[in-house]
C-alpha positions in Angstrom: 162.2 58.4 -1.1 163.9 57.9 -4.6 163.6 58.9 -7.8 160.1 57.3 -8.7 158.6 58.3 -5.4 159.7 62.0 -6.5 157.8 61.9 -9.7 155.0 60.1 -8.8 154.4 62.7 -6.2 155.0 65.9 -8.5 153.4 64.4 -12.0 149.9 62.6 -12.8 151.0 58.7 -13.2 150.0 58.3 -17.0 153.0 60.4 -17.7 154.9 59.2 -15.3 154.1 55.4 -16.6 154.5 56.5 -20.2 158.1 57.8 -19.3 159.3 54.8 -18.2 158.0 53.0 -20.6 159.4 54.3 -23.5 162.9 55.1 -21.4 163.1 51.5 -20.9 162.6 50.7 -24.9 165.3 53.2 -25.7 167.9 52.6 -23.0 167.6 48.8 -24.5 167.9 49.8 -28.1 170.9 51.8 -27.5 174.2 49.4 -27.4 172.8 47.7 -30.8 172.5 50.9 -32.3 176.2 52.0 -31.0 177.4 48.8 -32.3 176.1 49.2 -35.5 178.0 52.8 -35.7 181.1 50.6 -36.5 179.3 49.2 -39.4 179.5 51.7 -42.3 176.5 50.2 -43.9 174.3 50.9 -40.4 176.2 54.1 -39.8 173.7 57.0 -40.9 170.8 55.3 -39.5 172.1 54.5 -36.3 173.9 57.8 -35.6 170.6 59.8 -36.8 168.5 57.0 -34.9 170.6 57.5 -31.7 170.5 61.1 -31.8 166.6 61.0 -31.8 166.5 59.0 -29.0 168.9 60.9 -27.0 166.9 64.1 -28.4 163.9 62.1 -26.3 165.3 61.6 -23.0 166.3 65.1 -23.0 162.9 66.5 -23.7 161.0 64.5 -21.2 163.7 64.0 -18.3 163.7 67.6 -18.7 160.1 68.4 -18.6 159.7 65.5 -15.1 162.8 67.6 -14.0 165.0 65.1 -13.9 168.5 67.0 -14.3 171.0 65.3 -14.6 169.9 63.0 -17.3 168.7 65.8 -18.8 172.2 67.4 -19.1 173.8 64.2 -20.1 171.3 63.7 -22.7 171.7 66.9 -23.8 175.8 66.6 -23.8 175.5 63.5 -25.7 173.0 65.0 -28.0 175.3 67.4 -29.1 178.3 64.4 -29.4 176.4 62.7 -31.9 175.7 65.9 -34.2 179.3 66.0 -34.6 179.0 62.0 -35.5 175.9 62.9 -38.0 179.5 65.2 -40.1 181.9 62.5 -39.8 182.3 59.4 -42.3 181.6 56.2 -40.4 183.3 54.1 -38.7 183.8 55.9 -35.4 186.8 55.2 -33.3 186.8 52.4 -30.5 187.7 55.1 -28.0 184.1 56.6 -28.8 182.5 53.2 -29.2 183.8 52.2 -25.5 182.8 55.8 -24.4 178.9 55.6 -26.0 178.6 52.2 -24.5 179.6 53.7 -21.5 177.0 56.1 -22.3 174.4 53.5 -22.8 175.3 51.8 -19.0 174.9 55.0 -17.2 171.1 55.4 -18.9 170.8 51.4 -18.1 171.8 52.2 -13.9 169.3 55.1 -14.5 166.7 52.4 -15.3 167.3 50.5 -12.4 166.9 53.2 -10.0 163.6 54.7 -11.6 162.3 50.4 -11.5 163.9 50.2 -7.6 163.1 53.3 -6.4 166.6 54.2 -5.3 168.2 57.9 -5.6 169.3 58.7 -9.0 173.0 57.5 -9.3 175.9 59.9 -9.5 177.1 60.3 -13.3 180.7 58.9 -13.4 183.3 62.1 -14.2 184.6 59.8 -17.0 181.6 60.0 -19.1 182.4 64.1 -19.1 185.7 63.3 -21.1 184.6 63.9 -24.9 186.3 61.0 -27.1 188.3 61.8 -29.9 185.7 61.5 -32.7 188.4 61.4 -35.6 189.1 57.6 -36.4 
């Protein structure tokens, strides 16, 4: 049994449905977002923007119980406050390291649409980036 069968069987299905649904529109607006962090123009909007959506998946993979995205969202959160006090761009080492970010989320997706046991965050992700350009 994975990680849908799990939720399906401990919350009514509209929630679950609505979840995914808007999981799946922020996991897919997240690498432009990132991107546009390197763009000094984008770089209050996105970092705000991204914040909010990792704010989200905190609050609801915390209330469906869902833990470990919970705590990444939740350490990522907290990344990107620091970003909201710095002046843009960010450095490549923290551009690679969000987009690394962003894929973890993305394998997430895949195992809430297949069913599978949620993947194992990589240790890597847990290495904060120097935020100073």
């Amino acid at each position: 049994m994975g990680i849908r069968s799990d939720l399906d069987a401990n919350f009514d299905f509209e929630i679950v449905d609505e979840f995914l649904d808007h999981y799946s529109m922020m996991v897919e607006s997240m690498e432009v977002m990132i991107l546009d962090l390197t763009k000094p123009n984008n770089y209050e909007r996105s970092v705000n923007e991204l914040f909010r959506v990792f704010h989200n998946i905190k609050s609801a993979s915390g209330y469906l119980q869902i833990i470990p995205m919970s705590r990444l969202a939740s350490f990522v959160e907290d990344e990107l406050e620091a970003l909201r006090k710095t002046t843009p761009p960010i450095s490549e080492e923290t551009t690679n390291w969000l987009l690394d970010i962003s894929d973890m989320f993305a394998t997430w997706q895949d195992d809430l649409k297949l069913d599978n046991k949620l993947s194992k965050i990589r240790y890597s992700l847990l290495k904060i980036p120097d935020l100073e350009k």
